[in-house]
Backbone as a chain_set.jsonl record, in Angstrom:
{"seq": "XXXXXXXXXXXXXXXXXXXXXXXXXXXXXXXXXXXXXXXXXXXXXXXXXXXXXXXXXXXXXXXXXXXXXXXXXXXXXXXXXXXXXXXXXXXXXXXXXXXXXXXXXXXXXXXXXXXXXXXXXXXXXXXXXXXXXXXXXXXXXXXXXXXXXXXXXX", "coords": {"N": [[7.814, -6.339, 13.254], [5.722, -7.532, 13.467], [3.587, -5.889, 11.926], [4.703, -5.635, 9.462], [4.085, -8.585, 8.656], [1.357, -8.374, 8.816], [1.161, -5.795, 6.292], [1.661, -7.67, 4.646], [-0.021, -9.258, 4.523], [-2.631, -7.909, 3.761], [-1.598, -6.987, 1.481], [-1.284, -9.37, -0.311], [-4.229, -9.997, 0.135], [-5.522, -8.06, -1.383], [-4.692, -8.737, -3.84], [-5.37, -11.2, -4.476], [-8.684, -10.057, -4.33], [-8.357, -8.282, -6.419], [-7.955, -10.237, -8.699], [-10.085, -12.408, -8.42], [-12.252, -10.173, -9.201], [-11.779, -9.878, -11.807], [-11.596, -12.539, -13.027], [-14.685, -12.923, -12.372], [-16.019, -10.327, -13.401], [-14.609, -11.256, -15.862], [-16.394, -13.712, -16.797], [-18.847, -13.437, -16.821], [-18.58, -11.376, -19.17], [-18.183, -12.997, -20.996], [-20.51, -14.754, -20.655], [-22.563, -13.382, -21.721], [-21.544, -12.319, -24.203], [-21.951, -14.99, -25.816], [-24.694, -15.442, -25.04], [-25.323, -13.886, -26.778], [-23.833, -14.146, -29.354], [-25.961, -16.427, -30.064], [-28.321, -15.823, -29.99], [-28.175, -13.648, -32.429], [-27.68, -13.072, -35.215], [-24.916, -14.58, -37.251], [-23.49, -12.602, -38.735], [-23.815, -10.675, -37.655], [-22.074, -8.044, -35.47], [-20.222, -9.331, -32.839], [-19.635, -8.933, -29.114], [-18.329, -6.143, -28.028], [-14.739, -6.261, -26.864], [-13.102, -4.644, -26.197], [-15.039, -3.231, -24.304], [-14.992, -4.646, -22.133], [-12.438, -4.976, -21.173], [-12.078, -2.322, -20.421], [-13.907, -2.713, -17.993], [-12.876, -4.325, -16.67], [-10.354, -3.084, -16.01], [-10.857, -0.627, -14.49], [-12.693, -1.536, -12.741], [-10.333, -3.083, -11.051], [-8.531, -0.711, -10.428], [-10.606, 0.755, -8.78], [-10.846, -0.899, -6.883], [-7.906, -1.387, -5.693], [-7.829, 1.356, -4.532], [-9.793, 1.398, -2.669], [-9.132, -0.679, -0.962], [-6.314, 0.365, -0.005], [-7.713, 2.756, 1.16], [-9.149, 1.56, 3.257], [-6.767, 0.116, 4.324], [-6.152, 2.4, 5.305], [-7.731, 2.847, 7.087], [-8.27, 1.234, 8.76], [-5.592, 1.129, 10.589], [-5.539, 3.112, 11.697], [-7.138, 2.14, 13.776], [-8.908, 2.199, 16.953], [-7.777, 0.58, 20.019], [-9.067, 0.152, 22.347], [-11.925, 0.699, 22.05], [-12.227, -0.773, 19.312], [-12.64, 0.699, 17.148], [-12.716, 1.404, 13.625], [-10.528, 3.792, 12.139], [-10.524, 5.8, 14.179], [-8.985, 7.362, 15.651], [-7.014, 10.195, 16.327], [-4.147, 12.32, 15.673], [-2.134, 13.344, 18.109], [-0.177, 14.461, 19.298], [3.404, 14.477, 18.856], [6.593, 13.587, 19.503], [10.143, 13.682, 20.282], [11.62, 11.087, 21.477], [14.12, 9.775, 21.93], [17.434, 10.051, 20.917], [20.312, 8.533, 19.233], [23.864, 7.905, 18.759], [24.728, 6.381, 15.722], [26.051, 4.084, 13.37], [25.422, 4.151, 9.981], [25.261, 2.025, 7.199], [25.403, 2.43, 3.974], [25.073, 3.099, 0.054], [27.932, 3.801, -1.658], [28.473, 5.804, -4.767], [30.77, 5.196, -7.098], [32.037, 7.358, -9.768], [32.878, 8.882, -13.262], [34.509, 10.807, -14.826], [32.457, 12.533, -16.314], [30.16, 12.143, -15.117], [29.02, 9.811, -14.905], [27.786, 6.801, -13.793], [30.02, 4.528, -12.511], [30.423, 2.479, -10.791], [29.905, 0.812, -7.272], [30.077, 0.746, -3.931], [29.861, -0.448, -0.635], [29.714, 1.658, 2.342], [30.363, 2.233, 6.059], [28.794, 4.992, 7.603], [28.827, 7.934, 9.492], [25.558, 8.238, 12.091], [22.871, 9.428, 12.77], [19.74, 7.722, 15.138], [16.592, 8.226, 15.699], [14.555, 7.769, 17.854], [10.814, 8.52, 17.774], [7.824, 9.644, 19.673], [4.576, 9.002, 19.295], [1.421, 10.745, 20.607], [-1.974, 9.081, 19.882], [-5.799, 9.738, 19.748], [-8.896, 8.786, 20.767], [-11.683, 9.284, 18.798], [-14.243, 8.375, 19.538], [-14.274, 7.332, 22.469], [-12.197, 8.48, 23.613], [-10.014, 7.319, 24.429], [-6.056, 7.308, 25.08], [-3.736, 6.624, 22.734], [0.036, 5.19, 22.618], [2.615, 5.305, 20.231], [5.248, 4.244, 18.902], [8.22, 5.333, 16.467], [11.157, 4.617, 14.614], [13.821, 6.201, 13.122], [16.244, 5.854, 11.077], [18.667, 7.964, 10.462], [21.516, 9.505, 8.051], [24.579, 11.614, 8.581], [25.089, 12.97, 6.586]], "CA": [[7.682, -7.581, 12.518], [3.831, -8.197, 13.293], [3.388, -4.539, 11.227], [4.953, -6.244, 7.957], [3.521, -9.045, 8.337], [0.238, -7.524, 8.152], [0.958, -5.136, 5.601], [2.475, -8.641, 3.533], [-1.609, -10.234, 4.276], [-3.234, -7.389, 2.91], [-1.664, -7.293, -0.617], [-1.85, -10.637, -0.895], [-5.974, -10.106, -0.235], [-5.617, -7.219, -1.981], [-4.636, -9.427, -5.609], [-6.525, -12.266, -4.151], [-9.825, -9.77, -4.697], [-8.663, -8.263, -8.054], [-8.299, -12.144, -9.435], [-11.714, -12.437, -8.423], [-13.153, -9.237, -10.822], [-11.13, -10.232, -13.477], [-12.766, -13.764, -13.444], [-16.127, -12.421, -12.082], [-15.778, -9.915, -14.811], [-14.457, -12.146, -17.584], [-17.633, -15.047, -17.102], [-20.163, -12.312, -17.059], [-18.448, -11.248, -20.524], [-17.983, -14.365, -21.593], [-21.54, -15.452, -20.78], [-23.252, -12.622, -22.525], [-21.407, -12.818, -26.061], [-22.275, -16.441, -25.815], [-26.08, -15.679, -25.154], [-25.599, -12.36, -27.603], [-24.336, -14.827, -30.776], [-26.775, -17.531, -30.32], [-29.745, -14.838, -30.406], [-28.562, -12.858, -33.125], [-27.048, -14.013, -37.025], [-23.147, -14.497, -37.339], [-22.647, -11.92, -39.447], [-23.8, -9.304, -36.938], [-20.509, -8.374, -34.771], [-20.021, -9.456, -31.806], [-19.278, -7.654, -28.129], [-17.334, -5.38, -27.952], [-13.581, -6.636, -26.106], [-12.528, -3.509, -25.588], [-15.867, -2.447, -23.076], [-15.064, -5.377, -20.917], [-11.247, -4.767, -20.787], [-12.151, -1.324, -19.568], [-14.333, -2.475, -16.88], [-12.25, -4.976, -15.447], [-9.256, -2.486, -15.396], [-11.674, 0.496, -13.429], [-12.554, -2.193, -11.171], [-9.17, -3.011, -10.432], [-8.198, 0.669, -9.874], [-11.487, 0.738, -7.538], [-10.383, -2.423, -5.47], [-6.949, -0.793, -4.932], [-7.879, 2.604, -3.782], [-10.525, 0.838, -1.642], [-8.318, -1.441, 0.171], [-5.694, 1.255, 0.562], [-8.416, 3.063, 2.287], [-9.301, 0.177, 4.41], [-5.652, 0.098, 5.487], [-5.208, 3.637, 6.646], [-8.676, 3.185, 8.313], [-7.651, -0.235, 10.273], [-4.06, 1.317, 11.032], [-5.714, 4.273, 13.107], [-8.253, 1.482, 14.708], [-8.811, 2.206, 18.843], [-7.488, -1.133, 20.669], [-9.915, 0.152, 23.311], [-13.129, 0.439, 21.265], [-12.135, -1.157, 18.26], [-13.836, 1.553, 15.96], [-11.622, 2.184, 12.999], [-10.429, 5.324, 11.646], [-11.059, 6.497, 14.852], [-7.722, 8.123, 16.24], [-6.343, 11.533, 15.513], [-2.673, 12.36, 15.99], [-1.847, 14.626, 19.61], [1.037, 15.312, 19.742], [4.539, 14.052, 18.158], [7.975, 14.383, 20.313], [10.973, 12.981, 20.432], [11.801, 10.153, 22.845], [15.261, 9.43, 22.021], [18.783, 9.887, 19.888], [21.66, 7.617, 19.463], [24.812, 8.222, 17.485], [24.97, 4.994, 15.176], [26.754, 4.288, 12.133], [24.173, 4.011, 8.592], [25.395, 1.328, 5.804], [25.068, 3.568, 2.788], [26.046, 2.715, -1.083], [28.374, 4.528, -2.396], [28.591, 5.424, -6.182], [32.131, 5.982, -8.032], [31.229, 8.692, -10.858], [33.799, 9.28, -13.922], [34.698, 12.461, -15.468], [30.879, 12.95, -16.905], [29.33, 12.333, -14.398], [28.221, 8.495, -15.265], [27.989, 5.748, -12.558], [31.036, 3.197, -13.091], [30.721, 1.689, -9.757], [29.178, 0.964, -6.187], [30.584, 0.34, -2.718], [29.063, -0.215, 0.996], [30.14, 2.257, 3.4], [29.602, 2.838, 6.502], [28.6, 6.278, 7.808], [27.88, 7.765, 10.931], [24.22, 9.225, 11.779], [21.301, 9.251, 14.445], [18.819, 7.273, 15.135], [15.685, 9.249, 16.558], [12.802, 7.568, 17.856], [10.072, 9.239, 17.592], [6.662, 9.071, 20.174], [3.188, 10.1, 18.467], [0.311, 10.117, 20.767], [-3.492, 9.311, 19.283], [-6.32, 9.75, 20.768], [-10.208, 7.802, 20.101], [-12.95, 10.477, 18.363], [-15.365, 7.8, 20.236], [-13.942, 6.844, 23.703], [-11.033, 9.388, 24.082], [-8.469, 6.754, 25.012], [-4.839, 7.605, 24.304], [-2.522, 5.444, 22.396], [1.261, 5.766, 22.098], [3.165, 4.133, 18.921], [6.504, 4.686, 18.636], [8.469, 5.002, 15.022], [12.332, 4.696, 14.617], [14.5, 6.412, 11.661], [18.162, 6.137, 10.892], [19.763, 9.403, 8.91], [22.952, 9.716, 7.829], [24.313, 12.541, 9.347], [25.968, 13.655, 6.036]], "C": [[6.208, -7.912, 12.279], [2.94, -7.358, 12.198], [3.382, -5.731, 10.038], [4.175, -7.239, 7.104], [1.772, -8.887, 8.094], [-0.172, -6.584, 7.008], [1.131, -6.268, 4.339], [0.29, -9.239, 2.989], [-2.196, -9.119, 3.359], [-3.356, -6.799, 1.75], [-1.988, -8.614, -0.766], [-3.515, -10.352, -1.19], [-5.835, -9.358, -1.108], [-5.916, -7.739, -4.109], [-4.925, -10.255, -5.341], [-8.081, -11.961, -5.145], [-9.881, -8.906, -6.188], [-8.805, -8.984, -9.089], [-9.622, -12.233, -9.485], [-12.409, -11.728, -9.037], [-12.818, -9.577, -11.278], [-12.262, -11.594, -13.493], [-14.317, -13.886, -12.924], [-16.569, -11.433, -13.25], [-15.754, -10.964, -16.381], [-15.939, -13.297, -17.637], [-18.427, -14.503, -17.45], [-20.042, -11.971, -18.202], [-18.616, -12.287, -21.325], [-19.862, -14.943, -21.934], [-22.72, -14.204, -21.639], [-22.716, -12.336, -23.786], [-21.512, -13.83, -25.885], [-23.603, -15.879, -26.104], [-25.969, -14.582, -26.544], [-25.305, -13.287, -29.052], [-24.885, -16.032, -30.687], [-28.19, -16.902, -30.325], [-29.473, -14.005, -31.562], [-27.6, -14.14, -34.263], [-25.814, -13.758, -36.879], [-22.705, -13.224, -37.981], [-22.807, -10.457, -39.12], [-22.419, -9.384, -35.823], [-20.803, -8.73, -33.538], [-19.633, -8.794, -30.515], [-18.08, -7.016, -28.192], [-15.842, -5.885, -26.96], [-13.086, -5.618, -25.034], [-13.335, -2.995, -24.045], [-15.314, -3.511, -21.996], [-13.256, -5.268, -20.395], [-11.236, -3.598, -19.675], [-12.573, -1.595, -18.419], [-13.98, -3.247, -16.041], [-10.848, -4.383, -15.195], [-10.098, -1.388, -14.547], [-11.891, -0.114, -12.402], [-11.203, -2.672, -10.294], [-8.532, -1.808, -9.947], [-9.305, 0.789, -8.368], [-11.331, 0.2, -6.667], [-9.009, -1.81, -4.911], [-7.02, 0.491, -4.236], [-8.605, 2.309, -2.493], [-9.663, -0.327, -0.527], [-7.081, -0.517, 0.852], [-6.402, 2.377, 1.71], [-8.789, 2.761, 3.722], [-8.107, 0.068, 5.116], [-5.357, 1.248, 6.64], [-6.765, 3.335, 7.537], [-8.222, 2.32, 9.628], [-6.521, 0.635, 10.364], [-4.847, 2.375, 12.082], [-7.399, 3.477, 13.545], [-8.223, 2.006, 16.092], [-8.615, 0.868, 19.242], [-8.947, -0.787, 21.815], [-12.18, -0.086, 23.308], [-13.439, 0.107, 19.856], [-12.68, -0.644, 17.031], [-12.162, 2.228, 14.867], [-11.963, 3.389, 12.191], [-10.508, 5.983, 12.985], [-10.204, 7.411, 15.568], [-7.183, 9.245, 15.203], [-5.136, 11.535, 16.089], [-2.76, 14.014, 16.947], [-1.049, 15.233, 19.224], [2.378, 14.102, 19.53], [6.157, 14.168, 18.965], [9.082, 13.054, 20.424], [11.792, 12.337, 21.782], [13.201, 9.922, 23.224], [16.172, 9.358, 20.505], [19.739, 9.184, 20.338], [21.872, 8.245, 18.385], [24.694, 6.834, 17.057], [26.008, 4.988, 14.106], [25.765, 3.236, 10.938], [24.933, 3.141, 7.542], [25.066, 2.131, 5.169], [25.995, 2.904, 1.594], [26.545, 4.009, -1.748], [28.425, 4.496, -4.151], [29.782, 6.277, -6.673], [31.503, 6.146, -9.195], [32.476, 8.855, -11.642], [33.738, 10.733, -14.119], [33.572, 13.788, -15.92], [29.953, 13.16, -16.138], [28.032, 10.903, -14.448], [28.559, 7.429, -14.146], [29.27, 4.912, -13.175], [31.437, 2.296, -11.878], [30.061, 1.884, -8.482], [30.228, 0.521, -4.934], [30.042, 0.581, -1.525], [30.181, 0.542, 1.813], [29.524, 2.671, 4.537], [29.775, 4.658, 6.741], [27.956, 7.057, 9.176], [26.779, 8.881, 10.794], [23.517, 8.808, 13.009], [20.321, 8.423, 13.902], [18.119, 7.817, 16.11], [14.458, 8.161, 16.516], [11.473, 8.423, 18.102], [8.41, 8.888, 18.99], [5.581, 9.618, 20.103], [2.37, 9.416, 19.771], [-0.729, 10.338, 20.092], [-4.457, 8.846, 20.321], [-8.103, 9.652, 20.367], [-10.981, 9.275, 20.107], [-13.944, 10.035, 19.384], [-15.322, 7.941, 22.134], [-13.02, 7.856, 24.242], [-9.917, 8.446, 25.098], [-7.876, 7.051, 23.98], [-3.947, 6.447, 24.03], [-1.376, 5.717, 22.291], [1.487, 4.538, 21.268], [4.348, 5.184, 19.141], [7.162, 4.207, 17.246], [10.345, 5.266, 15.192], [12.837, 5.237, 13.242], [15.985, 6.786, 11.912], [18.439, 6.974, 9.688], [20.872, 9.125, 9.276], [23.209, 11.118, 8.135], [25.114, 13.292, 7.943], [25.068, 14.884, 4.859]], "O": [[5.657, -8.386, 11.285], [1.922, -7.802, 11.667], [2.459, -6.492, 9.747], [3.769, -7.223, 5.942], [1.178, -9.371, 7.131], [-1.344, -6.433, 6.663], [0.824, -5.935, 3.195], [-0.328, -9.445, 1.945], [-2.255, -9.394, 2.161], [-4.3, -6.32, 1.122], [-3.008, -8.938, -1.375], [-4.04, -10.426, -2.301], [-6.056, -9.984, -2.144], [-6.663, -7.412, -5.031], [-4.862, -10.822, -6.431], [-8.596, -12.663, -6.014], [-10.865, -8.788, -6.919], [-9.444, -8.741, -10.112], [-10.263, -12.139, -10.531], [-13.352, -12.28, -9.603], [-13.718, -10.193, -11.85], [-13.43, -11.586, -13.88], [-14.999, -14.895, -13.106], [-17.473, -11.793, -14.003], [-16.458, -11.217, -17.359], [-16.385, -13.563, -18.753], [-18.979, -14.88, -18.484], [-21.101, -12.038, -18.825], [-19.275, -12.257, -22.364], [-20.336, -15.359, -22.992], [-23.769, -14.663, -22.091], [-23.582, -12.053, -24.614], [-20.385, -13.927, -25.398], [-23.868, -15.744, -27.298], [-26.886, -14.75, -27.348], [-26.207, -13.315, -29.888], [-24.26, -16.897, -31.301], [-29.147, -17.583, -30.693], [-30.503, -13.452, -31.949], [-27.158, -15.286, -34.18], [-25.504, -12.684, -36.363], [-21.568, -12.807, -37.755], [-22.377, -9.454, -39.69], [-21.874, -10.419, -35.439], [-21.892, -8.313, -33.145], [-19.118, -7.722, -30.833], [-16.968, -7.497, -28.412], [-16.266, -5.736, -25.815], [-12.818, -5.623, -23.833], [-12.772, -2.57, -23.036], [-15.22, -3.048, -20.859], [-12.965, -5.512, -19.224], [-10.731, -3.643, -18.553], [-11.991, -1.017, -17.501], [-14.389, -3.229, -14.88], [-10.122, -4.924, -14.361], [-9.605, -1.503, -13.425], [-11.558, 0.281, -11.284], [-11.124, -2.609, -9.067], [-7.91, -1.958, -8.895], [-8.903, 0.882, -7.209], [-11.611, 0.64, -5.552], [-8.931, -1.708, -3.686], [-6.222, 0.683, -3.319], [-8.242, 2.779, -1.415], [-9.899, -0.497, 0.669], [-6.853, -0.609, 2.058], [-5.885, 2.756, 2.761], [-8.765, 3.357, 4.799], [-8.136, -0.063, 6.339], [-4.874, 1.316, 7.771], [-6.779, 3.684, 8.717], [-7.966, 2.544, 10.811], [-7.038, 1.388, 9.539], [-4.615, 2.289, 13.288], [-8.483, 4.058, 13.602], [-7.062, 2.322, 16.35], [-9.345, 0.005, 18.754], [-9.785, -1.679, 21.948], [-13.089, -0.583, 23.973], [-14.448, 0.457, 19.243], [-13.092, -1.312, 16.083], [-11.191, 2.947, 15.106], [-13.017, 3.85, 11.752], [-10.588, 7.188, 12.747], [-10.787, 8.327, 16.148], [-6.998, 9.275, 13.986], [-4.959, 10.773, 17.04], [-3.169, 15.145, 16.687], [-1.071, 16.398, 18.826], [2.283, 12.978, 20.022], [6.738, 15.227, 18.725], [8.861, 11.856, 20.594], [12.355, 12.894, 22.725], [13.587, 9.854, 24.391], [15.841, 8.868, 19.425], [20.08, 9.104, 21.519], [21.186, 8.798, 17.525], [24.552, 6.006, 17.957], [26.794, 5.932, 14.022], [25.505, 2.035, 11.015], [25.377, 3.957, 6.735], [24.232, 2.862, 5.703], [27.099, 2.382, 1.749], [25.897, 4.945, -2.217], [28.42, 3.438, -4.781], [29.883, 7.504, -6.704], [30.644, 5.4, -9.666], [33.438, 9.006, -10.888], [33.004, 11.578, -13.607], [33.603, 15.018, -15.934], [29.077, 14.02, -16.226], [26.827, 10.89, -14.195], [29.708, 7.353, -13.71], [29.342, 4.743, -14.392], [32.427, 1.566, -11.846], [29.57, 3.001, -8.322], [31.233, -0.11, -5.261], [29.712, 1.733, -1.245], [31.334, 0.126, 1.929], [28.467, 3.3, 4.499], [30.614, 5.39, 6.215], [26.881, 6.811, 9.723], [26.744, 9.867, 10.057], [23.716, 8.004, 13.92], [20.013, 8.301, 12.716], [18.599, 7.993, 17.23], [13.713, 7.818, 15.599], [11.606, 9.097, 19.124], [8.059, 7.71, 19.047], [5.381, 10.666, 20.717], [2.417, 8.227, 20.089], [-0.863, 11.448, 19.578], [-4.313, 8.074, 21.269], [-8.53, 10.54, 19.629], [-10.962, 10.132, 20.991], [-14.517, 10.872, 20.081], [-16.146, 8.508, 22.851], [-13.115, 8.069, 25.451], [-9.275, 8.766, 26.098], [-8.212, 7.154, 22.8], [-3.536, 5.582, 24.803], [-1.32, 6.805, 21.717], [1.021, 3.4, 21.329], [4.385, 6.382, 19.42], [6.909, 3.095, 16.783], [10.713, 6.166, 15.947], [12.318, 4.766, 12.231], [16.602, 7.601, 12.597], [18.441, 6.775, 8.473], [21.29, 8.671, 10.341], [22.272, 11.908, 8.021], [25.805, 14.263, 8.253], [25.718, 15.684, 4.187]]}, "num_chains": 1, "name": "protein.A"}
């Protein structure tokens, strides 16, 4: 739950700080065709639209790759020496299986081979938890995280 909600904060910042180029972007455009036709004659053209469209969509591509970065670095932080990026992955093994039974939608299919319908079923399958340890480049403390996944066993 504390995961999600963390991953929920940092889109929000995420289109928080592309709002901010766009209108850090757009004034800066804005304020230079302003100064650009009050220094030159009307009937020279005006800035270009298009250059500033481009550079507030590149910066938006830049802000998302860069915060996606920023996540995987914070996600493999050390709790012990708080240096992120700093954990590599040990060693991976499985902690535990249960039999369960998986909700799954079914889809009724006609003659063609065209959807004409859905239905919840269940289904039985495992749930495997999983236990990765990592371990600090800096400090060499080990962390365990544990990850859960439900398959269908079909």
């Amino acid at each position: 739950m504390k995961s999600i909600l963390w991953k929920i904060l940092w889109i929000i910042g995420t289109i928080i700080a592309c709002a901010l180029w766009f209108l850090l972007v757009g004034f800066i455009g804005f304020g230079i065709n302003v100064a650009i036709n009050m220094t030159t004659q009307p009937a020279e053209p005006s800035l270009n639209t298009n250059l500033w469209v481009t550079v507030i969509c590149i910066g938006w591509i830049v802000l998302v790759i860069l915060s996606v970065i920023m996540w995987k670095r914070w996600n493999l932080k050390c709790q012990a020496c708080k240096c992120w990026g700093a954990l590599t992955l040990e060693k991976t093994e499985l902690a535990k299986q249960e039999k369960i039974s998986v909700l799954m939608e079914m889809e009724h299919r006609d003659w063609q081979g065209n959807v004409t319908g859905h239905h919840d079923q269940y289904i039985p399958g495992k749930r495997k938890t999983y236990l990765y340890t990592y371990k600090c480049k800096r400090c060499g403390n080990l962390e365990n995280r544990t990850q859960t996944r439900d398959n269908p066993s079909i």
